[in-house]
C-alpha positions in Angstrom: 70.3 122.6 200.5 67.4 125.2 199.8 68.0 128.6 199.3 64.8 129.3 201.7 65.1 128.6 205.7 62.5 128.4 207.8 62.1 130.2 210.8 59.7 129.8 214.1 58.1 132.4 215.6 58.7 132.6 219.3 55.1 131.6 220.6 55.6 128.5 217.9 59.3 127.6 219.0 58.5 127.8 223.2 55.6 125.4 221.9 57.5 123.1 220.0 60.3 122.4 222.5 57.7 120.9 224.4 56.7 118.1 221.8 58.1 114.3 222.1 60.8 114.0 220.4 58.8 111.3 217.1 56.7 114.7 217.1 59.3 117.1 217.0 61.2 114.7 214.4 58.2 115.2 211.9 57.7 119.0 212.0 61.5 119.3 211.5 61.0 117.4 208.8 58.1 119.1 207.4 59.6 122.5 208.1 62.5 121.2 206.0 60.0 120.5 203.4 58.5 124.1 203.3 61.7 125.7 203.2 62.3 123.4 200.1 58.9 123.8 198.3 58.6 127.5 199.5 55.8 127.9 196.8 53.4 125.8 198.9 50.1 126.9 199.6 49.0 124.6 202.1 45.3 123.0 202.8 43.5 126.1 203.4 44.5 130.1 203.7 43.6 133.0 205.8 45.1 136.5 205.8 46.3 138.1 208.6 45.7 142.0 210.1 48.1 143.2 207.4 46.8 141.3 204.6 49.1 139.1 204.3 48.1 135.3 203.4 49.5 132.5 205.8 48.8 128.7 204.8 47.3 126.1 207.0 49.0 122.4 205.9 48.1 119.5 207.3 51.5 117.0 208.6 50.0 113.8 210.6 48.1 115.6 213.8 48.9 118.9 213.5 48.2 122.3 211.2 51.1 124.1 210.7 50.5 127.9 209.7 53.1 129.8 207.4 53.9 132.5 205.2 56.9 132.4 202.7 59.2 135.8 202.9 60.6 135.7 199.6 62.3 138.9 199.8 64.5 137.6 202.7 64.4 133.8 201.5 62.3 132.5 204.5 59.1 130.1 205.3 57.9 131.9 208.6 56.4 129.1 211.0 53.7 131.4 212.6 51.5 128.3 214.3 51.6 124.7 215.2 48.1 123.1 215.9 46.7 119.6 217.1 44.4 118.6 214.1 
């Protein structure tokens, strides 16, 4: 088990639930992933209005956006987007 968990933000979650299940199974696994690899950096960056860099990575039709808390030992899922 990693030592990193990933988390959802609420906006991402209340999206999420809504998925197909074959869709949901494959960002659960990919989430999974990230909290594993929590170096990542994804396909492409951007920082946020503190600074603060979040990843965009690519898994099947979607862009997941997230930023690794290492203090607190967390990959923050900020974004889920169709591709």
């Amino acid at each position: 088990m990693s030592p990193y968990r990933y988390v959802l933000e609420e906006a991402t979650f209340e999206a999420f639930v809504q998925l197909p299940e074959v869709e949901a199974d494959l960002l659960c696994s990919y989430f999974r992933w990230l909290s594993s690899h929590p170096h990542a950096e994804g396909d492409g960056w951007h920082k946020d209005t503190v600074g603060r860099i979040h990843f965009a990575s690519l898994c099947g039709p979607f862009v997941v956006v997230h930023w690794t808390d290492h203090a607190v030992k967390e990959v923050r899922i900020v974004q889920i987007l169709r591709d």
